[in-house]
C-alpha positions as YAML, in Angstrom:
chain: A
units: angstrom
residues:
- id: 1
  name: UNK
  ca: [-13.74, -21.29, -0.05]
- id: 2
  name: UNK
  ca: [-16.69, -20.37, 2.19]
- id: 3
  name: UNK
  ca: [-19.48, -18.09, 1.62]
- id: 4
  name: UNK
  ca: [-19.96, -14.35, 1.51]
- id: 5
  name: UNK
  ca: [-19.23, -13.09, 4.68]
- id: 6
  name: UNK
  ca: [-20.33, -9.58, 3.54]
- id: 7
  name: UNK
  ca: [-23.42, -9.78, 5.95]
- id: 8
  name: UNK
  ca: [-21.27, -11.63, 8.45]
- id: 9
  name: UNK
  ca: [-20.65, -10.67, 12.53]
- id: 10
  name: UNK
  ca: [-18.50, -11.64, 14.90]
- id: 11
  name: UNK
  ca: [-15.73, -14.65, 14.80]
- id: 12
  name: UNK
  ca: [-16.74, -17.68, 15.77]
- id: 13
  name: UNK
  ca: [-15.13, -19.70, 18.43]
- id: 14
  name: UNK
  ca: [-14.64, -22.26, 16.11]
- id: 15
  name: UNK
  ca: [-12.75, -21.17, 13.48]
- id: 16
  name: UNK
  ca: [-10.56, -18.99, 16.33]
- id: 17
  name: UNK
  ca: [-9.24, -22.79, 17.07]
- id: 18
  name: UNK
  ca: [-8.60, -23.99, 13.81]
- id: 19
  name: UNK
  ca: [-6.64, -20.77, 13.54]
- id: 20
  name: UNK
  ca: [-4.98, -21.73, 16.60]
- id: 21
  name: UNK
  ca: [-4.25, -25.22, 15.37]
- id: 22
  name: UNK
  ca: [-2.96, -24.52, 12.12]
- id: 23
  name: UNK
  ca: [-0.55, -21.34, 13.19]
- id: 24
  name: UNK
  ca: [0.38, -24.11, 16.42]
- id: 25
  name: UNK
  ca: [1.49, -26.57, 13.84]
- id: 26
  name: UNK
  ca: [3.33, -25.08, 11.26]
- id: 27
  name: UNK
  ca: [7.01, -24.73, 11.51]
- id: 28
  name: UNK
  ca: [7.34, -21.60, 8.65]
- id: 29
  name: UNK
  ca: [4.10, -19.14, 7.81]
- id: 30
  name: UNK
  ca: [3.56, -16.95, 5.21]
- id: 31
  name: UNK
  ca: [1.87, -13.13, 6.01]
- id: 32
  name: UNK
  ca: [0.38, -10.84, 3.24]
- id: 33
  name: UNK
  ca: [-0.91, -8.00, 3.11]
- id: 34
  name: UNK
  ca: [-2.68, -5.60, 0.62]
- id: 35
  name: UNK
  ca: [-1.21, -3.47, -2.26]
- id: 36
  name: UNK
  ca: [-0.12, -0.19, -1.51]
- id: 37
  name: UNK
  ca: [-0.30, -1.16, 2.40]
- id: 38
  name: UNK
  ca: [-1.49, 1.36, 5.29]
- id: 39
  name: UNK
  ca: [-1.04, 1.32, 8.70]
- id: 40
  name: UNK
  ca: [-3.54, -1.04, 9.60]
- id: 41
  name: UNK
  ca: [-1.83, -3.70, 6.79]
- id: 42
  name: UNK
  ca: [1.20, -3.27, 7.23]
- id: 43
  name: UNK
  ca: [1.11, -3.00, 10.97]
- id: 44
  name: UNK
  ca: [-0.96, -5.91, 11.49]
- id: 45
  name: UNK
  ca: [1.14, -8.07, 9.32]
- id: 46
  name: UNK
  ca: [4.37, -6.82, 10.91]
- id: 47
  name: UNK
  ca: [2.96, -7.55, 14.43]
- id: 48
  name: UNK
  ca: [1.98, -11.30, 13.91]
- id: 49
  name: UNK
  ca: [5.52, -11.80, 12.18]
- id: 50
  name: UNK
  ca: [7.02, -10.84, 14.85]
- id: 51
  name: UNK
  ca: [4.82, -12.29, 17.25]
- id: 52
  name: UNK
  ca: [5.23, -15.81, 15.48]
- id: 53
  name: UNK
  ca: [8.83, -15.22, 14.86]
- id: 54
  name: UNK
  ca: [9.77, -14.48, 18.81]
- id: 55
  name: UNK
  ca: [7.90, -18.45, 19.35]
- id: 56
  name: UNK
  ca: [10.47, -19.86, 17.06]
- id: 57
  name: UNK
  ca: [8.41, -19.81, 13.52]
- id: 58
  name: UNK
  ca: [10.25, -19.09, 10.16]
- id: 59
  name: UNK
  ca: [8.27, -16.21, 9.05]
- id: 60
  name: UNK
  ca: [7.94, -14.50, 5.52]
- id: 61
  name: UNK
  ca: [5.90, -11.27, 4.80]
- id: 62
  name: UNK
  ca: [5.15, -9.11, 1.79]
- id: 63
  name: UNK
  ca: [2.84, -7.38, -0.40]
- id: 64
  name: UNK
  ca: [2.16, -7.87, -3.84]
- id: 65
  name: UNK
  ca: [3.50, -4.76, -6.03]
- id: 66
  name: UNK
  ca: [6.05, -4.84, -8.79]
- id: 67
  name: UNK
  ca: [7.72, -1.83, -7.61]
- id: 68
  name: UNK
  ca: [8.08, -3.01, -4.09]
- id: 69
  name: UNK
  ca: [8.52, -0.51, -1.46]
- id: 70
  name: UNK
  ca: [7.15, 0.25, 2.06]
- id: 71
  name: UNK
  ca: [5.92, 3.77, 2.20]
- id: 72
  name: UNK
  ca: [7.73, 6.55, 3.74]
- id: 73
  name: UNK
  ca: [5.21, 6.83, 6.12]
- id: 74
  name: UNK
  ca: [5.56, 3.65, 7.65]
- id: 75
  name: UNK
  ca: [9.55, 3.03, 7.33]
- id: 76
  name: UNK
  ca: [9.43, 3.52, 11.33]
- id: 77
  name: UNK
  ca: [7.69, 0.77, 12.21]
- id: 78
  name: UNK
  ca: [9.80, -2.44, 13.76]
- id: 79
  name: UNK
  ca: [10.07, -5.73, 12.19]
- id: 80
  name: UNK
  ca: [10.20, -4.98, 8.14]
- id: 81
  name: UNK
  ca: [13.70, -7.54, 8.22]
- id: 82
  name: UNK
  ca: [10.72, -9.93, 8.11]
- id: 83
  name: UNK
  ca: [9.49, -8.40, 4.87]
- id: 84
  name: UNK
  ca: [10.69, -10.03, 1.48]
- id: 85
  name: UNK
  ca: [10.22, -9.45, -1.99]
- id: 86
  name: UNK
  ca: [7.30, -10.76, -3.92]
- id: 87
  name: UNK
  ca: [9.32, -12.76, -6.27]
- id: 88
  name: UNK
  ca: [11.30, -14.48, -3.00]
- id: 89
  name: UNK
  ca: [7.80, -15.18, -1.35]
- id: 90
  name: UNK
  ca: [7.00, -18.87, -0.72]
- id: 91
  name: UNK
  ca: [5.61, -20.22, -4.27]
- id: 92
  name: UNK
  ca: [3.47, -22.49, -2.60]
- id: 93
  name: UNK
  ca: [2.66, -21.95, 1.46]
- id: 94
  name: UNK
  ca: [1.74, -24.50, 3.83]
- id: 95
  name: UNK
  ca: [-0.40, -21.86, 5.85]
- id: 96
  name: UNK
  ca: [-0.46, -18.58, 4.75]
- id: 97
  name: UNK
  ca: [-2.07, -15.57, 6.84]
- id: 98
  name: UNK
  ca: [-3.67, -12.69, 4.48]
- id: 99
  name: UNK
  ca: [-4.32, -9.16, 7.02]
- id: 100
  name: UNK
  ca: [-6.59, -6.25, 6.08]
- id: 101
  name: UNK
  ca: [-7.45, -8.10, 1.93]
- id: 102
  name: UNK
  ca: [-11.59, -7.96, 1.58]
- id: 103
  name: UNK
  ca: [-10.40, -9.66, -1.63]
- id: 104
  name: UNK
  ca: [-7.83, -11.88, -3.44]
- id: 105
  name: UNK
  ca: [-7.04, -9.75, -5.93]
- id: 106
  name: UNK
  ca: [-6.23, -7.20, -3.78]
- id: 107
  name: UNK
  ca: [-3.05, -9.43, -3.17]
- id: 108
  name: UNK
  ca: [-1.72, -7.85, -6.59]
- id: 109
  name: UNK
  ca: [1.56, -10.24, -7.53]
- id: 110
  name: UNK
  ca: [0.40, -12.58, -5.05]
- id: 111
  name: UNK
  ca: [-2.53, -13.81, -5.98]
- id: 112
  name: UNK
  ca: [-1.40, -16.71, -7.34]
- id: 113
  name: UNK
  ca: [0.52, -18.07, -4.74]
- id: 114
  name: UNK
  ca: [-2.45, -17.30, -2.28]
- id: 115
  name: UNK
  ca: [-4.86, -19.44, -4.31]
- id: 116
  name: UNK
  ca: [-2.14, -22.25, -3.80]
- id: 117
  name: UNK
  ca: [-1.51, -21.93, -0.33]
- id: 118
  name: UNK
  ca: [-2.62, -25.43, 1.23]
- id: 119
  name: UNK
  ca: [-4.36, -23.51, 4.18]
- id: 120
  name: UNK
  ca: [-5.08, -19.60, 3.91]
- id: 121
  name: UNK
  ca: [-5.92, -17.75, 7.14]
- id: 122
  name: UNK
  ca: [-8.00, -14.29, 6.42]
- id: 123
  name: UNK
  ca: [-7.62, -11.82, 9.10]
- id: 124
  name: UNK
  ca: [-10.11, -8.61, 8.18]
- id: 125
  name: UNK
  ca: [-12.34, -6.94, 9.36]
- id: 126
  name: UNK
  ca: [-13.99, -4.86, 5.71]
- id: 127
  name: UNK
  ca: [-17.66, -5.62, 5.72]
- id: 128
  name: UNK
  ca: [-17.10, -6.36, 1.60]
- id: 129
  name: UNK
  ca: [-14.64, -9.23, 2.46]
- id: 130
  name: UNK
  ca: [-15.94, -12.43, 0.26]
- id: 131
  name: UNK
  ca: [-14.26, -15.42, 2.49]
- id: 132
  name: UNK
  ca: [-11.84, -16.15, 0.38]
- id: 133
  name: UNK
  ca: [-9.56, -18.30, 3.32]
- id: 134
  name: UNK
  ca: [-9.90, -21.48, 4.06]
- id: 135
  name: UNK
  ca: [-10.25, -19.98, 8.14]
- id: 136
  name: UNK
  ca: [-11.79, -17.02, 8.16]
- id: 137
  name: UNK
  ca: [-11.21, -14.22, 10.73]
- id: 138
  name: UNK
  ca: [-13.55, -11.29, 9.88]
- id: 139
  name: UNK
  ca: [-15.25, -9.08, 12.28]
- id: 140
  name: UNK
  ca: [-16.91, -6.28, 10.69]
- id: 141
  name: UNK
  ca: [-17.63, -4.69, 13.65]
- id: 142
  name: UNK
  ca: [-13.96, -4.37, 14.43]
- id: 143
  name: UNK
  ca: [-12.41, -1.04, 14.47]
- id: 144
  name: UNK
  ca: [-9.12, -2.07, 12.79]
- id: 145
  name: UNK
  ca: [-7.54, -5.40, 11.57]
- id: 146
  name: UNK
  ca: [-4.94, -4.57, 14.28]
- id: 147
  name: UNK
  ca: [-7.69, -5.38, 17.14]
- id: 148
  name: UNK
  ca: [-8.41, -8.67, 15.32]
- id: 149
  name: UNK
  ca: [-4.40, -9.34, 14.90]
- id: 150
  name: UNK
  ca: [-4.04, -8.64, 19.19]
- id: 151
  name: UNK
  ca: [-6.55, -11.09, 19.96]
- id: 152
  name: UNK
  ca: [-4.85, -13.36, 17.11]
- id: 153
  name: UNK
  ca: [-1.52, -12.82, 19.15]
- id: 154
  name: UNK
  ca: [-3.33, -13.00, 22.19]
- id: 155
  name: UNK
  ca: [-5.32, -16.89, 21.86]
- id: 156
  name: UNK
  ca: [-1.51, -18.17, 20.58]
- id: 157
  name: UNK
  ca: [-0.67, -17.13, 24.05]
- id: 158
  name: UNK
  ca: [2.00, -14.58, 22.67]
- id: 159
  name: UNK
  ca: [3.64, -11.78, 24.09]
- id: 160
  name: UNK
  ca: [3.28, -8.49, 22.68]
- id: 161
  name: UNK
  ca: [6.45, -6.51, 23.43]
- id: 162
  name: UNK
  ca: [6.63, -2.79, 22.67]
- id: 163
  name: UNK
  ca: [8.27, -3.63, 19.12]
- id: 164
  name: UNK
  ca: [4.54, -5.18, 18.68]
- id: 165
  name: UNK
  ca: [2.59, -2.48, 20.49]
- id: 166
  name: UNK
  ca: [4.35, -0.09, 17.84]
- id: 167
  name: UNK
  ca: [2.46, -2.03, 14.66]
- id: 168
  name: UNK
  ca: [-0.56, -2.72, 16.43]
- id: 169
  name: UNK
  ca: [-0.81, 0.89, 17.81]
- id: 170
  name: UNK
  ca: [-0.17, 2.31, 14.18]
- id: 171
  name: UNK
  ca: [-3.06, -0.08, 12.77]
- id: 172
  name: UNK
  ca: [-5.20, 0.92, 15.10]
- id: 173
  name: UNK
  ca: [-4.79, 5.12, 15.26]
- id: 174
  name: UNK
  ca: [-5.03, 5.09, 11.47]
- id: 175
  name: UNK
  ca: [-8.00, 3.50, 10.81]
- id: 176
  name: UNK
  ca: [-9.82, 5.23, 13.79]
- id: 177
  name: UNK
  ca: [-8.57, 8.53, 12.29]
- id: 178
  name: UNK
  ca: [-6.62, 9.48, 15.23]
- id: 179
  name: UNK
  ca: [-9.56, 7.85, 17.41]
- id: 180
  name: UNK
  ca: [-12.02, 10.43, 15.61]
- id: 181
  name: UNK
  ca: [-14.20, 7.60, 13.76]
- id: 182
  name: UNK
  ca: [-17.26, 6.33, 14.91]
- id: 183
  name: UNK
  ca: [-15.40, 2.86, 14.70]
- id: 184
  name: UNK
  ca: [-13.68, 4.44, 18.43]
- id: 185
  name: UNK
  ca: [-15.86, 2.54, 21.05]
- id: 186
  name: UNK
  ca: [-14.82, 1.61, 24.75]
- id: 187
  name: UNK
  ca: [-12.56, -0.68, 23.70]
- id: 188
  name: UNK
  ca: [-10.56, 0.76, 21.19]
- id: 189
  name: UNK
  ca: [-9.58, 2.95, 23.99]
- id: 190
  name: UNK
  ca: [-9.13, 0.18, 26.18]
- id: 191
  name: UNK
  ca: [-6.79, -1.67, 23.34]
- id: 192
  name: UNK
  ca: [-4.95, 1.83, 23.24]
- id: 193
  name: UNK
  ca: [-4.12, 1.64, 26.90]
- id: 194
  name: UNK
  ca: [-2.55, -1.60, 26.78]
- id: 195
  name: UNK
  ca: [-0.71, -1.29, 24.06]
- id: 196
  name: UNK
  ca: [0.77, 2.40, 25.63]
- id: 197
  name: UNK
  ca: [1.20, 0.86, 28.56]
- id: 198
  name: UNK
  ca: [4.33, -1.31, 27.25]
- id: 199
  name: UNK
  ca: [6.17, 2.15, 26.66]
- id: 200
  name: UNK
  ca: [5.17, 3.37, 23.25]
- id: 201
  name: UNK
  ca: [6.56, 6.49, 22.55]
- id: 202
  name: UNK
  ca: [3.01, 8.42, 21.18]
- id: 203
  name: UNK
  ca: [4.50, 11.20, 20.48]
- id: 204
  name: UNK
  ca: [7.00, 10.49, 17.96]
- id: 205
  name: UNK
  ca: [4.81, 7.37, 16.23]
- id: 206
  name: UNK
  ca: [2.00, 10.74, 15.70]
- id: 207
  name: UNK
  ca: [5.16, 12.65, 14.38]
- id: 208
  name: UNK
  ca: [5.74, 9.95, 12.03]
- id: 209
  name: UNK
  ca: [2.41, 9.66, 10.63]
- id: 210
  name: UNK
  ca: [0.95, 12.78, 10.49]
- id: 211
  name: UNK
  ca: [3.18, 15.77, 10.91]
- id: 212
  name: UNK
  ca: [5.81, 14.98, 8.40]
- id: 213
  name: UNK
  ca: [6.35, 15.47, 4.48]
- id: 214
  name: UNK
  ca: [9.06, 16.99, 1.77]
- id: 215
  name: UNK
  ca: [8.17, 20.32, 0.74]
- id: 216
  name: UNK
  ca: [7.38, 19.33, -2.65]
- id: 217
  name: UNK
  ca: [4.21, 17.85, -0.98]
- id: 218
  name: UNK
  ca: [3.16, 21.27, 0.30]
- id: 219
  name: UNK
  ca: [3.60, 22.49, -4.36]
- id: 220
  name: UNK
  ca: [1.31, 19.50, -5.32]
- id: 221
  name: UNK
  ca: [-1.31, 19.74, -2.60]
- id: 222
  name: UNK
  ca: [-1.74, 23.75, -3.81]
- id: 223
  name: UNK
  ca: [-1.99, 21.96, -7.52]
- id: 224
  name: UNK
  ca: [-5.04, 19.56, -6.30]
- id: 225
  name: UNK
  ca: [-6.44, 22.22, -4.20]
- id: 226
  name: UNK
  ca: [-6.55, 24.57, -7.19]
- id: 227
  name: UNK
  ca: [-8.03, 22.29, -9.86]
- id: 228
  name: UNK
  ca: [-10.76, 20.93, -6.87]
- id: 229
  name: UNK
  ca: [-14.03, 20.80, -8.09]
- id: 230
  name: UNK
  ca: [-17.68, 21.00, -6.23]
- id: 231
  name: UNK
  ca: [-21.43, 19.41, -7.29]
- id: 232
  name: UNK
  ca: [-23.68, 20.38, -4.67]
- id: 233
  name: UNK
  ca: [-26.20, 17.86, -6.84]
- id: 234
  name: UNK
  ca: [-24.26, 15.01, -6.73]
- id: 235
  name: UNK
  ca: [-24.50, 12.91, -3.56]
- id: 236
  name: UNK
  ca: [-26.05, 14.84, -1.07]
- id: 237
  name: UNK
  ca: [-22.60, 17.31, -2.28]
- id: 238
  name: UNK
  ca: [-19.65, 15.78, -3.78]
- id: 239
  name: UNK
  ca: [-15.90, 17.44, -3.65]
- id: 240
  name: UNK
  ca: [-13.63, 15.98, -5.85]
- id: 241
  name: UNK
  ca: [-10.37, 16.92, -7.50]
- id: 242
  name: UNK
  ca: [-7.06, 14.25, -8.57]
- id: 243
  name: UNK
  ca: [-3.56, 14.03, -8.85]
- id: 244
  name: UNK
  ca: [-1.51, 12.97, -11.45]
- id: 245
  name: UNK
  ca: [1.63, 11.26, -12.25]
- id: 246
  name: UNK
  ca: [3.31, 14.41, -14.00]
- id: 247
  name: UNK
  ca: [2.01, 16.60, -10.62]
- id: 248
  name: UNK
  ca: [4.57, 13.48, -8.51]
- id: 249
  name: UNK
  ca: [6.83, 14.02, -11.05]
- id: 250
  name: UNK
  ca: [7.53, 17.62, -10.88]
- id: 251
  name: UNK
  ca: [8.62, 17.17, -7.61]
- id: 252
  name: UNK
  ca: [10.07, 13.26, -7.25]
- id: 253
  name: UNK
  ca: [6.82, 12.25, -5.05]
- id: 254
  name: UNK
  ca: [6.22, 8.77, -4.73]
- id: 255
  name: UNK
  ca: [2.35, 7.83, -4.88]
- id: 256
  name: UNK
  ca: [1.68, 7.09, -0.95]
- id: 257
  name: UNK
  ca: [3.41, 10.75, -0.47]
- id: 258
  name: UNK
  ca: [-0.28, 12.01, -1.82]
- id: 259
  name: UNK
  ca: [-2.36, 9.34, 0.24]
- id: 260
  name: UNK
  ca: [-3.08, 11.98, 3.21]
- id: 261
  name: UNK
  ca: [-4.96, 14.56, 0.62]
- id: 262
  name: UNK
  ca: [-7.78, 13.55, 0.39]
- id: 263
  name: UNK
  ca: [-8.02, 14.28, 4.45]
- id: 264
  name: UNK
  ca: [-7.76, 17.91, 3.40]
- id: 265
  name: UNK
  ca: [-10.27, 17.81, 0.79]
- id: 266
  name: UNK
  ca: [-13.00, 15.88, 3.12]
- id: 267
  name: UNK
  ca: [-13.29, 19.52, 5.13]
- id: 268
  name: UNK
  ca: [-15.44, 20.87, 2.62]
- id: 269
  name: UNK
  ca: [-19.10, 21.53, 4.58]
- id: 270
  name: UNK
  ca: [-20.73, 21.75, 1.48]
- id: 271
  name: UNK
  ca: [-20.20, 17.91, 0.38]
- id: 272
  name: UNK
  ca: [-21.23, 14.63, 1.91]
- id: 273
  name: UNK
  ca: [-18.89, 13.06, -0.34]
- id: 274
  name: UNK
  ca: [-15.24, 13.41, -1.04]
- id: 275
  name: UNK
  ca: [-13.26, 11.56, -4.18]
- id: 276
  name: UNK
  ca: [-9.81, 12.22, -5.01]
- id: 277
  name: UNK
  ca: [-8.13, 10.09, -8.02]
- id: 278
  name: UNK
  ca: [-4.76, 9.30, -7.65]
- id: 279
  name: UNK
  ca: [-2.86, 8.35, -10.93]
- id: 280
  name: UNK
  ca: [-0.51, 5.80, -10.02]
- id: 281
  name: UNK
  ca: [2.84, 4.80, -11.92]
- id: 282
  name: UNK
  ca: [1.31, 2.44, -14.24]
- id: 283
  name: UNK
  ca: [-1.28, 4.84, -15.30]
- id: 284
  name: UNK
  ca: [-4.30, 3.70, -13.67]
- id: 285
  name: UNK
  ca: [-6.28, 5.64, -11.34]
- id: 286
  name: UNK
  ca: [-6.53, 4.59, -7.71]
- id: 287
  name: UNK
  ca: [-9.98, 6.71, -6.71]
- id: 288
  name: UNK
  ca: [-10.49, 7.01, -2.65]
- id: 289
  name: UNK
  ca: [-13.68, 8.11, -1.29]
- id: 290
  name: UNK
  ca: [-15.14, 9.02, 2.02]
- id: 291
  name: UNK
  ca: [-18.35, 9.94, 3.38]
- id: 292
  name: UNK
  ca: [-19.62, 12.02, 6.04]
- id: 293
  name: UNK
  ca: [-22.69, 8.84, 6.39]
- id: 294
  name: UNK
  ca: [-25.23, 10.20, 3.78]
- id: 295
  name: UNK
  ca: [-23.84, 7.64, 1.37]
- id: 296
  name: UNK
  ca: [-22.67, 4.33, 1.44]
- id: 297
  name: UNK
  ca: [-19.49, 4.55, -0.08]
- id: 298
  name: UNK
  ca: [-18.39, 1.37, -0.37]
- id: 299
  name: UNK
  ca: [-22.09, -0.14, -2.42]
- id: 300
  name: UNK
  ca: [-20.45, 2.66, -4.79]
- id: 301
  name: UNK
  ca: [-16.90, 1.78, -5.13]
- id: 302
  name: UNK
  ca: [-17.93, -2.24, -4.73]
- id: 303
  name: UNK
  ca: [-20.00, -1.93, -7.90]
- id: 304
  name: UNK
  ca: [-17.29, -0.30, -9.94]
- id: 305
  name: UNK
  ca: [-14.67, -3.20, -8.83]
- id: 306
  name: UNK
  ca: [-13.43, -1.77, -5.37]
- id: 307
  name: UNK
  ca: [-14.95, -2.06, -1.96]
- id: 308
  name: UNK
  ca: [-13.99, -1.09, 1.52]
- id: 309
  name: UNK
  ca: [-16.27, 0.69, 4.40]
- id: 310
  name: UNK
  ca: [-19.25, 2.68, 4.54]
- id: 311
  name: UNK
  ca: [-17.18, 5.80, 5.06]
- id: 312
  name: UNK
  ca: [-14.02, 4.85, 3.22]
- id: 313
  name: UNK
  ca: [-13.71, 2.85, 0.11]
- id: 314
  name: UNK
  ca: [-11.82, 3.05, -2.82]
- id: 315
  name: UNK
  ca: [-11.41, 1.25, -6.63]
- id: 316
  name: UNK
  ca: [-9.08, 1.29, -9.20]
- id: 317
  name: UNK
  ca: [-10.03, 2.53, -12.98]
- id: 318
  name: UNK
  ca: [-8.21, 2.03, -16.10]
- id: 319
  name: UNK
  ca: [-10.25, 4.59, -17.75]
- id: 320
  name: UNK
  ca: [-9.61, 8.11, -18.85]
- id: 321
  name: UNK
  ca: [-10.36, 11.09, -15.91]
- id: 322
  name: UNK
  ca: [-13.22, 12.33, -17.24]
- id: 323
  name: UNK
  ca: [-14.85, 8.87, -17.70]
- id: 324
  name: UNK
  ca: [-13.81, 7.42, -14.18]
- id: 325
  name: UNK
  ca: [-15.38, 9.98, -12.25]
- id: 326
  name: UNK
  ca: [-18.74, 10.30, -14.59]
- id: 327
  name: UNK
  ca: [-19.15, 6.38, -13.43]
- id: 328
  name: UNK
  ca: [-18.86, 7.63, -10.03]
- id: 329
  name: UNK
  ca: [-21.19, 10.22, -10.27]
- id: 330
  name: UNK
  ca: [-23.44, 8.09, -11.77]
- id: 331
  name: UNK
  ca: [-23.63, 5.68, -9.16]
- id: 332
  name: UNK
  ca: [-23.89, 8.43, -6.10]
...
């Protein structure tokens, strides 16, 4: 393990080789990415598999959930015949390659098997990532995990065929926000270009993640909206509202169907910060925040067991409603 790279920059050249070396080397790799993955996880992971397994590797790649299923949202993208069950995952990997995890246990099922992996390569780019690999590959200053994954791809002296472009291009649109961040610098656009340029099809990949869902989304999202709740104290403003499992229920919604809510519920002009709490099928409460840059969400959500960015974070609570979102009040 190294240190914390929480106050960390920029890769070094160093550990770029070892990277190198050790992904050279190995005849089968194991990729991971986070529970409940997005399109920078997923997409990331998906493009170094198949990256790797186009120069002959054995790949495996999965996420760590019990109920183990790739979101609707991101059934289009190429390469999930690389994707395997958590229970078929390698017990024990030679070199194992973690994308978009700031922590182990946000490797749910496969934590264990991480901690045993003789060497663990973390690609990331959260600013709460603790170094947790045994080659680290974190860039806070990077817009996505995708643009760390293309230069990844790029110094193995890989190809990246449209298949790729397709997983790098979704990992890198969603955690811009459709290039509407302040993460969206010169080169993110630059990044975009290339990866367009091997014949994406824009359109429909937009179509896929952003203008599509069953109509019982359209019944729950007037439920949240309804119940949504506003303390102009809290915060510099906080909005808030939640969703729970009866609310999926009612309507056979899977949990990441409700993921793109709380991008409605961030409009509100009266709040810097937004919260929605997602009750997951366990129980628990997955609680995503964002901010508008008056807060630092992610000192918040890091202190009550989650991390992420200063804009974005998230945590998980076991706690009732009422008493998970008086600890985050307390803390803004």
């Amino acid at each position: 393990m190294t240190a914390d790279l929480r106050d960390g920059g920029p890769v070094s050249g160093r550990d770029w080789d070892r990277a190198v070396e050790l992904i050279s080397s190995a005849d089968e790799i194991a990729l991971a990415c986070h529970v409940s993955p997005d399109g920078d996880a997923l997409g990331s992971t998906l493009a170094v598999g198949l990256a790797l397994r186009a120069a002959g590797k054995r790949v495996t790649a999965s996420f760590g959930e019990r109920r183990f299923r790739v979101p609707r949202l991101l059934r289009f993208l190429p390469g999930q015949e690389l994707l395997a069950e958590p229970a078929d995952y390698p017990a024990a990997p030679e070199v194992m390659i973690t994308f978009d995890v700031p922590t182990v246990g946000r490797l749910g099922t496969l934590t264990d098997t991480t901690c045993k992996a003789r060497e663990l390569i973390v690609v990331d780019h959260h600013p709460s990532n603790t170094g947790f690999g045994t080659v680290n590959l974190v860039d806070p200053g990077a817009a996505a995990t995708a643009v760390l994954a293309e230069e990844l791809i790029d110094r193995l002296g890989l190809p990246i065929d449209q298949a790729i472009a397709t997983c790098l291009y979704v990992g890198l649109v969603t955690d811009t926000g459709s290039f509407k961040h302040s993460s969206t610098t010169p080169e993110v656009h630059a990044m975009a270009a290339r990866l367009v340029a091997t014949g994406l099809n824009t359109e429909e990949i937009a179509r896929e993640l952003w203008d599509r869902s069953p109509f019982g989304y359209l019944k729950v999202l007037g439920a949240v909206l309804d119940r949504v709740r506003l303390e102009p104290e809290v915060g510099g403003g906080l909005v808030w509202t939640y969703v729970t499992r009866a609310d999926r229920a009612a309507y056979g919604l899977p949990y990441d169907e409700v993921e793109g809510i709380i991008d409605v519920v961030r409009r509100t002009d009266e709040a810097d910060v937004t919260a929605v709490l997602k009750e997951d099928d366990d129980g628990a409460w997955q609680v995503s925040t964002r901010s508008k840059g008056g807060v630092d969400v992610s000192r918040v959500c890091a202190a009550l067991g989650g991390g992420g960015h200063a804009k974005a974070a998230g945590f998980t609570s076991h706690l009732p409603l009422e008493e998970t979102i008086a600890s985050l009040r307390a803390l803004l």
